[in-house]
N, C-alpha and C positions, 0 to 999 in steps of 0.2 A: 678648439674645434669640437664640437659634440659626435657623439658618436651615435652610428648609425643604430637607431632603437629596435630590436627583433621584434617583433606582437608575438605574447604569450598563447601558446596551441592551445586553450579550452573550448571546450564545445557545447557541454550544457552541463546543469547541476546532475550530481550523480544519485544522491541520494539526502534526505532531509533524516536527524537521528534527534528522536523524542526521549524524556526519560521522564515516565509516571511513575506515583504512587499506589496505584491502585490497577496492578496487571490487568486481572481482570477484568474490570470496570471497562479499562481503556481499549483492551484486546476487543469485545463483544464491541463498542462506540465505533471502530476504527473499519470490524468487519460486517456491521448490520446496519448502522449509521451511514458512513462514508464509500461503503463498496469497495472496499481494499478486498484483495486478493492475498493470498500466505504465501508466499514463495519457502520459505524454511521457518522452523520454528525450535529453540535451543535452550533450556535450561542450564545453566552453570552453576553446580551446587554449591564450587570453590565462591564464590561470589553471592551467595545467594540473588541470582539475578538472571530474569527472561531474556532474550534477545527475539523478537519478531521482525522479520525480512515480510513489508508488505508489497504489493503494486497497486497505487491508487489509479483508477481510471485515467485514461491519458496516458497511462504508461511511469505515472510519477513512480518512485519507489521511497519510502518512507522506513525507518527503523525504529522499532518501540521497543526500550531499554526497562527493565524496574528494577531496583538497588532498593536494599532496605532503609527505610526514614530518608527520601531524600528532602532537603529542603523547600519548602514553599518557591514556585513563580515569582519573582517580583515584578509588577505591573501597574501597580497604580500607587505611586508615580510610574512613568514608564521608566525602566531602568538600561543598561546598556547591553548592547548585544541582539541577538535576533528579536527583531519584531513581531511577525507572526508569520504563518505559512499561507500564502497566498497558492489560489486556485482558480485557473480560466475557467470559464461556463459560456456557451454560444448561447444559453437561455438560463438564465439567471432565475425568472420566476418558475418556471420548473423546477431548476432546482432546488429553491427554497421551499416550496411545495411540497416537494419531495421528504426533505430534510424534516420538515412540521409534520409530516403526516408518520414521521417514525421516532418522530420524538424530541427531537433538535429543537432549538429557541434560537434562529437568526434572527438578529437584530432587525429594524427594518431599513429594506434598501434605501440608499443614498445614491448622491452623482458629485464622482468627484469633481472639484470648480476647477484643478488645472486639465484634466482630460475629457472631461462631460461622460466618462462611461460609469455605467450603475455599479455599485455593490454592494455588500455587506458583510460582515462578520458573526460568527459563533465561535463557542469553545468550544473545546475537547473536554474531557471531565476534568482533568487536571488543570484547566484553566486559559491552557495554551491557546491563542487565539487564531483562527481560520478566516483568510479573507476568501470571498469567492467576489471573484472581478468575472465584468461580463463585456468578454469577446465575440467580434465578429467573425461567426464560421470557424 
């Protein structure tokens, strides 16, 4: 007899945890670029290594890590493990607009064949890739 399965209480992701090369770089892309907000911001000397606590619009929250000499992204091939960080938009061309007019290179919009909704992709300076998918409302 099988037994009665519980559904696992998760509610929504908590947090997305990056890890750059190039603190800086990525700290200014993540707060002029993207419109993240700082919630806390930490240096650890034992580590030589940032920790940034941000909140992207929507309330996402994201953490930006730097460690000295970390290894290159692997991506092309795609390799295993997280894909990239995907991003709702109710207006898609805005925000690519947006993103171009402060410096960003998103790809050009596409539609995906199994959903028919638009998106597109850009990186973060480390490489890491950004989908922004477009939502209704």
């Amino acid at each position: 007899m099988e037994a009665c399965r519980v559904p696992l209480p998760l509610s929504r992701v908590h947090h997305v945890a990056l890890i750059t090369a190039d603190y800086p770089r990525a700290r200014r892309f993540y707060l002029e670029v993207m419109d993240a907000e700082i919630l806390a911001e930490t240096y650890r000397e034992a580590r030589d290594s940032h920790k940034l606590d941000l909140r992207l619009p929507g309330g996402i929250r994201l953490e930006l890590f730097s460690f000295p000499s970390p290894p290159p992204r692997p991506s092309h091939p795609e390799a295993c493990g997280l894909r990239h960080l995907a991003l709702a938009t109710p207006d898609l061309d805005g925000c690519v607009a947006t993103l171009e007019a402060r410096g960003a290179r998103p790809e050009p919009i596409r539609v995906d064949e199994l959903t028919g909704a638009r998106f597109t992709f850009l990186a973060d300076p480390d490489g890491t890739p950004i989908e922004l998918y477009e939502v209704e409302g």
